[in-house]
Backbone bond lengths (Angstrom), bond angles and torsions (degrees), N, CA, C in turn:
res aa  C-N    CA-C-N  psi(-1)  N-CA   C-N-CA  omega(-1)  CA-C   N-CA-C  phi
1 X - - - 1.444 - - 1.538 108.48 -
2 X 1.152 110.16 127.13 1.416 120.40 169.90 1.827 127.57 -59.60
3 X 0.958 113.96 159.00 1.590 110.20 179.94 1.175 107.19 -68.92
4 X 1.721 134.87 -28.25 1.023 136.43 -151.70 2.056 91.80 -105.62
5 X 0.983 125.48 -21.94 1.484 140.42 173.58 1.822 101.90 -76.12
6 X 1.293 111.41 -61.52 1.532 103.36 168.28 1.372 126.60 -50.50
7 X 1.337 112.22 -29.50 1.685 120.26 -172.79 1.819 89.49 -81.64
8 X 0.842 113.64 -68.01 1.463 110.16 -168.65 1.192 111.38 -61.76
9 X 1.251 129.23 -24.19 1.863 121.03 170.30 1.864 102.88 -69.16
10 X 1.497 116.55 -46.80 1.416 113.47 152.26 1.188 136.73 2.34
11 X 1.242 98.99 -81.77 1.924 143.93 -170.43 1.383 93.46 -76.66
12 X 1.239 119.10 -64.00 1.231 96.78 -168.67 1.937 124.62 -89.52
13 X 0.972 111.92 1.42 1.510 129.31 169.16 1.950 105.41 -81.73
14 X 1.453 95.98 -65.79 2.000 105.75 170.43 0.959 157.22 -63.99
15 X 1.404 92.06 -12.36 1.565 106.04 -162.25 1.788 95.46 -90.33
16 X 0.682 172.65 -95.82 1.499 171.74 -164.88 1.892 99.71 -32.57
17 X 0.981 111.56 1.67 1.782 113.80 163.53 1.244 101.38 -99.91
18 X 1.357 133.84 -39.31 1.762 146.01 -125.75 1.726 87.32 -111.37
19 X 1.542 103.24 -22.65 1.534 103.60 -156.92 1.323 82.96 -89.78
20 X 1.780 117.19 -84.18 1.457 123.10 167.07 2.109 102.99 13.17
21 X 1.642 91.31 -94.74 1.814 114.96 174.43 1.294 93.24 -27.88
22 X 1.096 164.42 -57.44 1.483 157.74 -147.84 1.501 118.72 -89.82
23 X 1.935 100.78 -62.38 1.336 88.25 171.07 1.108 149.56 -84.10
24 X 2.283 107.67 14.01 0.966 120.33 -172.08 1.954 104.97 -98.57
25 X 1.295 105.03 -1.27 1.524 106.41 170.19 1.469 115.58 -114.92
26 X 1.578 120.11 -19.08 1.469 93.63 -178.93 1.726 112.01 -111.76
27 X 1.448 107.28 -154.34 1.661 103.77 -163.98 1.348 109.45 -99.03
28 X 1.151 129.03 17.48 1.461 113.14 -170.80 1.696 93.12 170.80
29 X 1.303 106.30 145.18 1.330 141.96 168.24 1.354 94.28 -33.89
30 X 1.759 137.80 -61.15 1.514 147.36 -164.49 1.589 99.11 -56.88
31 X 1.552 118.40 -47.00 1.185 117.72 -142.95 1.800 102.56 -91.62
32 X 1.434 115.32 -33.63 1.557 136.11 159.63 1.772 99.88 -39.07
33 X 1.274 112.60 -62.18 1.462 113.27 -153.77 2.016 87.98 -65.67
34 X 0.946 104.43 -57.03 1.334 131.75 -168.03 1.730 96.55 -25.89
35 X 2.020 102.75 -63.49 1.814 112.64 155.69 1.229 115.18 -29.08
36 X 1.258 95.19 -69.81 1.608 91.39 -162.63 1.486 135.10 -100.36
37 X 1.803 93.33 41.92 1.578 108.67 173.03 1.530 82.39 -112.84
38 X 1.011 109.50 -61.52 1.708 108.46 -169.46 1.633 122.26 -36.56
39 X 1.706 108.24 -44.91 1.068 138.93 177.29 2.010 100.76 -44.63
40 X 1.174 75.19 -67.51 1.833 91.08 -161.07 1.704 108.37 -71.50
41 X 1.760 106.76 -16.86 1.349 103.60 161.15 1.331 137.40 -66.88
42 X 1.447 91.90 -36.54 1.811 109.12 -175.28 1.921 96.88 -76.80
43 X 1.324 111.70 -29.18 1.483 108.53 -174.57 1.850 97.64 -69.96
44 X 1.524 115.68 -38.42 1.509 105.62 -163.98 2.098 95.30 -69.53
45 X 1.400 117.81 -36.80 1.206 113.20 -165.54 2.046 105.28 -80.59
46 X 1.460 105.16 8.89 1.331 91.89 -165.18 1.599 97.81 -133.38
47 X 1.434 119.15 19.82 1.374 138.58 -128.37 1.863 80.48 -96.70
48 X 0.903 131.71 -8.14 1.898 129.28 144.41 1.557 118.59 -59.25
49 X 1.424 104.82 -38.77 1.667 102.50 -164.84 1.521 98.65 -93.41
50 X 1.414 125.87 -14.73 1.568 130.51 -176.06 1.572 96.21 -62.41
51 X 1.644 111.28 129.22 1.682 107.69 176.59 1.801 92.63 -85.68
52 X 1.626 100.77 162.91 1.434 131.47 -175.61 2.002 92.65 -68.68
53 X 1.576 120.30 161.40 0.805 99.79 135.29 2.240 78.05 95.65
54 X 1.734 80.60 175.61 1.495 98.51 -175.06 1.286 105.98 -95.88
55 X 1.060 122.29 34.76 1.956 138.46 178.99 1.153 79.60 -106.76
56 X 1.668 135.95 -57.67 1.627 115.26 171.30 1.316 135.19 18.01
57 X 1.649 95.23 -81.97 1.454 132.34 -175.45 1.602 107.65 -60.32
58 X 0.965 136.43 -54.12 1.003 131.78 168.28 1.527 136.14 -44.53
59 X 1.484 98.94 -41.35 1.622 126.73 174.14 1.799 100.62 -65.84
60 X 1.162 110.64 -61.26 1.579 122.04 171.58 1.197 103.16 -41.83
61 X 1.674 124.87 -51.85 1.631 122.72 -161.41 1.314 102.68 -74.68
62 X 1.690 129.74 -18.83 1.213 134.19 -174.99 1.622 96.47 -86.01
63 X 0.984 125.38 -68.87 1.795 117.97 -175.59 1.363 92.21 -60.72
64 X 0.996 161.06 -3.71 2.008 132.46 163.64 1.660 92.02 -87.46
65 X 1.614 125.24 -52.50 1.188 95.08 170.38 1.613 148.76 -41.14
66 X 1.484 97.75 -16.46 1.558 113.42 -152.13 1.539 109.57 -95.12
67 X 1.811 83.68 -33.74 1.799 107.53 164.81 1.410 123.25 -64.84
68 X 1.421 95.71 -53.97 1.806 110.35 177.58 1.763 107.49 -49.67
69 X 1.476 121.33 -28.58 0.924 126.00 166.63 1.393 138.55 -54.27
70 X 1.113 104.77 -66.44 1.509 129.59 160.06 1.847 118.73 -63.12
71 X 1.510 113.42 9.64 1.121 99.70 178.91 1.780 100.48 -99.43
């Protein structure tokens, strides 16, 4: 499997959890997307350190936290 096959099995398995996680902490529709572009960016540039598997999700739930932080 390719790096670019792992990111998109990712994305498309997580992202409706990652979204959920987002728009249930910030203020507005802008600021959610805002999570979970950032989120899924740092996952495509870090898409070695992302674990296989539904440990994924967790790793993802840790970078939106990390984002939500820093916003």
């Amino acid at each position: 499997m390719t790096q670019r096959d792992r990111f998109e099995a990712a994305y498309d398995a997580y992202y409706p959890a990652i979204h959920q996680y987002a728009a249930r902490r910030t203020g507005s529709p802008d600021d959610a997307a805002d999570v979970i572009s950032e989120t899924f960016l740092t996952a495509w540039r870090r898409i070695g350190d992302v674990p296989e598997g539904e440990r994924a999700l967790l790793w993802l739930y840790g970078m939106a936290r990390r984002v939500l932080a820093n916003q």
